[in-house]
N, C-alpha and C positions, 0 to 999 in steps of 0.2 A: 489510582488515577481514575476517576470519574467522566466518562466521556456520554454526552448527551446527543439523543437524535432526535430531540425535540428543538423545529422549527422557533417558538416561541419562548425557549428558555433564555433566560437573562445572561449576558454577557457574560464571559469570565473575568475575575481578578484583575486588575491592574498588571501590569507586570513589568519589569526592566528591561528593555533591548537586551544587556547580554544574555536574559533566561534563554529568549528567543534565537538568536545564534547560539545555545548549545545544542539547539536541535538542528541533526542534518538531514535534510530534506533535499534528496536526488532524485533528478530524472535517469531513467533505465527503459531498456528495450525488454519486453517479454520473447524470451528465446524458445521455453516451453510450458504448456500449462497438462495438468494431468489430477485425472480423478482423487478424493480424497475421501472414499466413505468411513473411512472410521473416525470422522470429525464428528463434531456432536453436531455440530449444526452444517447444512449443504456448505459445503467450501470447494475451492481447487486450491491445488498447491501449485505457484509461478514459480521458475526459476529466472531469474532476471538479470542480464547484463547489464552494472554500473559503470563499463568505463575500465581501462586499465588500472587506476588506483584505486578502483573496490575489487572487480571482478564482476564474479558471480554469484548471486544472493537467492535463496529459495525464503518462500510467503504462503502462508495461509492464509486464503481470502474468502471473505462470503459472498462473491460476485456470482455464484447462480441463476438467478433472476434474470440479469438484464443481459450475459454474457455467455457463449458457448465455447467450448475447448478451442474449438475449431479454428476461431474467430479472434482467439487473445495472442498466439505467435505473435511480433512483427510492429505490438502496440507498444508505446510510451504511456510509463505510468510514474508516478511519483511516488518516493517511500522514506520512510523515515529510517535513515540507515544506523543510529548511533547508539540505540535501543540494544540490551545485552539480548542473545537470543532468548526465545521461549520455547517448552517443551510441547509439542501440542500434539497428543495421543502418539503415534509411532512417529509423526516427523519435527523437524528441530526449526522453528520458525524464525529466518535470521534477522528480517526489516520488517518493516511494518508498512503494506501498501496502501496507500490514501485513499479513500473516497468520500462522496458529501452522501446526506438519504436523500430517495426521491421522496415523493407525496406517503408512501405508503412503506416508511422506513427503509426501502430496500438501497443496498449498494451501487449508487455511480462511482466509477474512477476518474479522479483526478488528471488532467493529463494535457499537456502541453499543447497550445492553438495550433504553433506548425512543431516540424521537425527539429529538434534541437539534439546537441552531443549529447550520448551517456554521460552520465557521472556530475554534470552539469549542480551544481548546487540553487536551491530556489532564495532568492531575497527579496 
């Protein structure tokens, strides 16, 4: 999978509405977020509350930059929950948390205008 963080790259592919509902894409509450140095790149690892019909999912993020530990408890973020895990150096990365780049590629999160339920699926 090829994912681009260039502003001016050309659209992707056509695609069918079903490809697009195979992808599940939940809102979740960050319940804890904690240091992650042996990522190759600055990351933290989330653990994030889906909702009673997920639970709770842990992520590896490159949110660094624009985010502090301190600061992520408490936030809704969006994640791609249907994705098989990945191994990512000692932890097992279960969803994949969204963000757009800012100006200077860096990590924004995705994340709902108001308050909305866990587990909530995006359409």
């Amino acid at each position: 999978m090829h994912m681009t963080h260039d502003p001016s790259a050309p659209p992707a592919a056509e695609i069918a509405f079903d490809r697009f509902l195979a992808v599940d894409i939940r809102v979740g509450t960050i319940v804890a977020a904690h240091p992650f140095p042996e990522a190759r790149k600055p990351a933290f690892i989330l653990e994030i509350d889906f909702g009673p019909a997920i639970g709770r999912k842990r992520s590896s993020a490159q949110i660094t930059e624009h985010y502090r530990l301190e600061d992520l408890p408490g936030r809704q973020v969006a994640a791609v929950v249907n994705f098989p895990p990945r191994q990512i150096g000692p932890m097992r990365s279960e969803v994949l948390t969204l963000g757009f780049p800012d100006a200077e590629g860096r990590v924004v999160l995705v994340q709902p205008s108001a308050p909305v339920p866990d587990g909530g699926r995006l359409f």
